[in-house]
N, C-alpha and C positions, 0 to 999 in steps of 0.2 A: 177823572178817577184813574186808579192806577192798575185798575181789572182787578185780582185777588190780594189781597195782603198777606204777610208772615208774619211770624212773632218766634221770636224766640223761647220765651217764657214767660210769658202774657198771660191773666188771670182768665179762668174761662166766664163766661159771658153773663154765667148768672152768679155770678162773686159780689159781693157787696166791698168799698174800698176799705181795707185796715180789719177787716174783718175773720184773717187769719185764715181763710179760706186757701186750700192748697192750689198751687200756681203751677198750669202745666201747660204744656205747648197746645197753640190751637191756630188753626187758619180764618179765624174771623177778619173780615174786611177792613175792619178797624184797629187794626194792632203792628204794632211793628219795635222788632228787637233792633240791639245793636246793630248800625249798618258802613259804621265809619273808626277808619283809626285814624288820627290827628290830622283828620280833612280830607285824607284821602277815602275815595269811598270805594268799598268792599260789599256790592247791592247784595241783595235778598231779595227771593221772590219763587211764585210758584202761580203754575197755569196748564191751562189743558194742551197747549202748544209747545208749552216750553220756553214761554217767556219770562222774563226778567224785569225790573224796576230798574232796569237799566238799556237795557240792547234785547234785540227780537234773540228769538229761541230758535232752536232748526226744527227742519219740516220733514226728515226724514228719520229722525229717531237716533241717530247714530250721538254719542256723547264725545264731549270735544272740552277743552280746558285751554284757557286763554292767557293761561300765565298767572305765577303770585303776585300780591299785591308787596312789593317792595317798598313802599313807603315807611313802613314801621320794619315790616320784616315779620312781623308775629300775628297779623291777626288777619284774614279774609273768610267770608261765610259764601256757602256755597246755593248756587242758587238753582233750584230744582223744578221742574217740569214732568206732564209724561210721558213726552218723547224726545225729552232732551235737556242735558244738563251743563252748566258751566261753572265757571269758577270766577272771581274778579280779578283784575287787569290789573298792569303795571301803573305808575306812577304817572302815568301821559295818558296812558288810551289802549283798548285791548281790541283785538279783531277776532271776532266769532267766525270758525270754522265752522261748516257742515254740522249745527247741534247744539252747537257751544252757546251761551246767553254772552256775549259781548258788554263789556261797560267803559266807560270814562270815569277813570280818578281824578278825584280833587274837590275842595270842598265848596267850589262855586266863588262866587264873588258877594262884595258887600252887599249889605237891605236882606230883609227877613228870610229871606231862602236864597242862593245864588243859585247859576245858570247850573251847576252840576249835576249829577246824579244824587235823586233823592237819597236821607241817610242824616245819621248823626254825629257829630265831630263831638269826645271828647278832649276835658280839657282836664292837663296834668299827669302824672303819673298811673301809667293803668295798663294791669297784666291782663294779656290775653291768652294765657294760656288755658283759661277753659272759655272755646268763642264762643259756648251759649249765656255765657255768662261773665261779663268783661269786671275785672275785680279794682278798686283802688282805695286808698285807705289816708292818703297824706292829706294834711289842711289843704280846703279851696279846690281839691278835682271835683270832677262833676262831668256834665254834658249839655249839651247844647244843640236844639232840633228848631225845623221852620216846617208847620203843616198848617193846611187847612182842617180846618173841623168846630165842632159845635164844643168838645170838650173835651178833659185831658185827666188819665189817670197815668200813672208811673207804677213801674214794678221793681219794689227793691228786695233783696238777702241780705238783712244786716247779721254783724254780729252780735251787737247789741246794739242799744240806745243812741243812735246817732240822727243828729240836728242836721238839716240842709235850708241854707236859702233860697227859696223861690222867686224865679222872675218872669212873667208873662209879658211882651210884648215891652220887654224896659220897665217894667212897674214893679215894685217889689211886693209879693203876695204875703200871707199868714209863713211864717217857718214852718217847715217839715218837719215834726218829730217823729221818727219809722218807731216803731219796734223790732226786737230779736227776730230773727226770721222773716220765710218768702211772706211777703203782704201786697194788697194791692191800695195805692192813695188815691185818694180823687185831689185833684190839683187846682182843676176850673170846672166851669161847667156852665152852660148858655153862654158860649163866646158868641159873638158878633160875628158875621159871614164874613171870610177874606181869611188873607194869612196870618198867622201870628208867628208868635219864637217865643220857646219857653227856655229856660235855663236851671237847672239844678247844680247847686256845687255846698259841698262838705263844708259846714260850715262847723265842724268837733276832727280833733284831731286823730292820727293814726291808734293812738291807746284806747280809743275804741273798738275797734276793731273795722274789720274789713267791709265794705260795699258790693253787693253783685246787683247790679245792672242787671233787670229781664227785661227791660223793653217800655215802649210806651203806646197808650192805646187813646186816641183822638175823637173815639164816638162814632154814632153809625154812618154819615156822611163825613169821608174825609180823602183828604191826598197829602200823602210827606211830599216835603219839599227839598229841593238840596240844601245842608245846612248853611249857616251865617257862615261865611268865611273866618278867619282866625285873624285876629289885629295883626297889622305889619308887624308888630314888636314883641318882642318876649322878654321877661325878668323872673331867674331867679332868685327866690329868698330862701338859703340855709341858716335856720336860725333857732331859738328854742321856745319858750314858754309866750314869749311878748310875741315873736313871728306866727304863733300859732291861735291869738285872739285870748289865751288864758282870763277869763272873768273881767275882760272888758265891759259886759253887759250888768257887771255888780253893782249897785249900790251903794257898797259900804267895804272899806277895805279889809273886813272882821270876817266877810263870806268866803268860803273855801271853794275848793274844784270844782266845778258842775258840767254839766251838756251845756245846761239851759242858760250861763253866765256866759260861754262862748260862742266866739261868734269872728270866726274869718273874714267873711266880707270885708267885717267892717275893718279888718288891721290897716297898718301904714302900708305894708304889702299890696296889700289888692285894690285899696283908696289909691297909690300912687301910681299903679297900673293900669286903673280906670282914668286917672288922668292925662294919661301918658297912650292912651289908647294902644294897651298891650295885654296878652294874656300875662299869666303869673303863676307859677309853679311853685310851691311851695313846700321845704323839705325841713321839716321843724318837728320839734316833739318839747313836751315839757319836762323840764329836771334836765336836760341833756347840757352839755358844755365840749369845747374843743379837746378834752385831754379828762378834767375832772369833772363829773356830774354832779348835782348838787347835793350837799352833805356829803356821806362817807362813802357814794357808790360811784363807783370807777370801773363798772359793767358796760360797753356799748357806749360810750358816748358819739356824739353827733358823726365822727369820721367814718365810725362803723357802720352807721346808715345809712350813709348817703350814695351808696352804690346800689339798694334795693330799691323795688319798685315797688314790693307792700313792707314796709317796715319791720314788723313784726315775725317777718320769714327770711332765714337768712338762705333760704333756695332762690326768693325770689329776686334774681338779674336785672337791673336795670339796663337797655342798651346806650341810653342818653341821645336817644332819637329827636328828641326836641333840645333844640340845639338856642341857647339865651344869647341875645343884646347886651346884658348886663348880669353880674349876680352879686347880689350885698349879703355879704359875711354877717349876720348878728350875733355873736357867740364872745363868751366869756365872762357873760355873769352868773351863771352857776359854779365856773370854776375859781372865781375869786369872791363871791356871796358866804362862803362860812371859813370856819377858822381852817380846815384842811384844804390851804390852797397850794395850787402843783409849785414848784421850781420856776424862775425864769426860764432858765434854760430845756426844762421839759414842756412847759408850754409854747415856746414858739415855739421848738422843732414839730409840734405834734399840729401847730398852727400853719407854720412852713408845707407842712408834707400836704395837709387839705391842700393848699395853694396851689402846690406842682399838680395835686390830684384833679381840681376844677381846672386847672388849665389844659391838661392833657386831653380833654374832656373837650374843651372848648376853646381852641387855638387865637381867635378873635374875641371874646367876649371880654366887655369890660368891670375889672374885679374891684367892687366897695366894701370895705373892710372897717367896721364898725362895734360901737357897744353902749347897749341903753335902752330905756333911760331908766333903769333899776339900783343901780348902783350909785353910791358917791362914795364922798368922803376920800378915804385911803386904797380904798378897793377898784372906785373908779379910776384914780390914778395909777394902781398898779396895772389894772386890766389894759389901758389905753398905752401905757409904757413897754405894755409885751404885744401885744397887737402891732403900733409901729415897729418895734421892732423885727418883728416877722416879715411885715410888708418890706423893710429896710435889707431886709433880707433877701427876699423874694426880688426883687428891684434891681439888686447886687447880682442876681444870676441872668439880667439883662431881660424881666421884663419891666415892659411899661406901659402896660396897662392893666394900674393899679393903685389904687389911693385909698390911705387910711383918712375916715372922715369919721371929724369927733360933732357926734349928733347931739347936739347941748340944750337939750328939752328939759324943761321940768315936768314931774307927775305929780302935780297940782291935782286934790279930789282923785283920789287913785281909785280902780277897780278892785275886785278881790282879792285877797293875799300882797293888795300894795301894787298889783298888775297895772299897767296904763289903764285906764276911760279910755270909754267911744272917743273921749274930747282929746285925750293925749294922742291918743292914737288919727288921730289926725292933725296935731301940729307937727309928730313925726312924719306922718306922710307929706306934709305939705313942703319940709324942708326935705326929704328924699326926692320930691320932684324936683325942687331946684336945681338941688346938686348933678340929678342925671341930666336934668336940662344944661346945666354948665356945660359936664364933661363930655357929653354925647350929641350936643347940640339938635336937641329935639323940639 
């Protein structure tokens, strides 16, 4: 056991899950807030000594700080005692002064919990600028924890209506549907003795609104464990409605927008990721295009986004701390989907400057620059005509690493509004595996 636990915004003890009960900080044994920014761990914890869920506490009372956590740069929780307090450690290892609670960063190694400091790795884009409350909003973030215990509730702040997919132990559980506002979920319950790893990730995109992360609470017997480590590999996807799971989960291609039709997991994105044993970041919105959005709004498209970390806030700064292997361009079937489509020449420039932008961004990473499978006919040829030649462009100012790849799926049985299937949405994945498998020899 790990002596007292923390929470950051953990429901209190006699809350019932979803049940709208106000959610407010408590020191119950069994609770624990965010404790990790992208593997790096930034402990929590509280004791009569001054210890820590990472490193002993001092014995004289005096307060002592061990340095920030530089891993992300934005997020470390402080960890408190009553006679002595500290702060988390750099990216290697932090040494406790006379006081200070001492820790080691990093999010451990592979299998259900790594050797690290207990805590939570998430995954994706995610502001920390309030750390009692870590915020994200883009398809597929989420988090990622390894504890013992008998059972599992989550505490989320949605803005509204937002889906998440559950995974306990690699198993896929019922969907999360939150509600508006702080709630508390029950997840599992009568787990089996031993460790598990649960997984939450956004499975409805940023127009829903925002995510706040209060914590997770494991039941009366428990111990966090340090999280799963994060796959060797990272992919990002900048893309729009198809990158973002739009009513793949439809039916019938007559059904419109829903929560309940979407579903990120299961995109080509995160399918090709999982096979490629990578995380996956994903920076996608529906309606958005490289230059025009779809129809008549030319508000914000996709390049204006993509420098935020919650979408919907243009305060909020991306630092581009998670750093991609790969990142596949899906973009430019909004902008050539209805009769107001841009200029050649305004769309590649406007497609060019994304380019120079992700690369600046990301000096090594390899750039797949694509479009589908929504379009045909005259629209798909024009889209793939200005796409190469951006790349052709881009190419010309002497990089090379970058290929435009024409993704030649059909949407056979389509989703909503004509979106890929589950089933499209994985012949696309299966041919992005390839191609990354070609060009990156994985």
């Amino acid at each position: 056991m790990l002596g007292v636990g923390w929470c950051l915004a953990c429901g209190s003890s006699d809350s019932e899950p979803g049940d709208g009960s106000p959610i407010t900080p408590n020191l119950e044994a069994n609770s624990v807030g965010p404790t990790t920014v992208n593997g790096s761990t930034a402990t929590t914890g509280s004791g009569t000594t001054g210890s820590t869920i990472g490193g002993a506490g001092g014995t004289s009372g005096t307060s002592g700080t061990s340095g920030a956590n530089t891993s992300s740069g934005s997020f470390s929780n402080t960890a408190t005692g009553t006679t002595a307090s500290g702060v988390g450690g750099d990216t290697s290892s932090s040494t406790a002064s006379d006081g200070s609670g001492g820790v080691t960063a990093g999010g451990g190694t592979a299998g259900t919990g790594g050797d690290g400091e207990p805590g939570v790795r998430f995954v994706g884009r995610v502001d920390y600028s309030d750390p009692q409350a870590p915020s994200f909003a883009w398809s597929g973030s989420g988090v990622v924890a390894a504890f013992e215990g008998s059972s599992l509730k989550v505490s989320l702040d949605d803005a509204s209506e937002n889906e998440f997919t559950v995974l306990i132990d690699g198993e896929l559980m019922p969907k999360l549907s939150a509600q508006a506002g702080a709630r508390d979920y029950e997840l599992a319950s009568s787990l089996d003795p031993g460790s598990h790893r649960v997984e939450l990730y956004r499975r409805t995109e940023a127009s829903f609104g925002a995510t706040r992360f209060l914590g997770f609470d494991f039941g009366a017997e428990w111990q966090l464990l340090a999280p799963p480590a994060a796959p060797g590999r990272l992919i990002e996807i900048i893309g729009d409605s198809i990158s973002c799971g739009y009513g793949n989960e439809g039916m019938s291609a007559t059904c419109g927008f829903s929560a309940g039709t979407e579903n990120h997991y299961e995109t080509y994105g995160a399918i090709a990721a999982r096979e490629l044993d990578a995380d996956v970041v994903t920076v996608a919105w529906s309606g958005k295009g490289g230059i025009y959005n779809y129809g008549d709004d030319k508000n914000d498209p996709m390049p204006a986004l993509y420098g935020r970390t919650l979408p919907d806030d243009p305060s909020s700064v991306w630092d581009f701390s998670l750093v991609p292997d790969a990142v596949v361009i899906n973009l430019g079937t909004n902008d050539f989907s209805t009769d107001d489509d841009p200029s050649p020449a305004d769309f590649q420039e406007a497609y060019l400057e994304l380019l120079r932008e992700v690369r600046s961004h990301y000096p090594e990473a390899f750039l797949l620059c694509t479009v589908g499978p929504l379009l045909y006919g005259q629209d798909l040829v024009d889209a793939r005509a200005n796409i190469d030649a951006a790349v052709e462009a881009f190419e010309g100012e002497g990089d090379t690493r970058v290929r435009h790849w024409e993704m030649d799926i059909s949407n056979d049985d389509p989703g909503c509004d004509y979106h890929p299937s589950l089933a499209t949405h994985r012949a696309m994945a299966d041919a992005l595996v390839e191609e990354l498998r070609a060009e990156l020899n994985w």
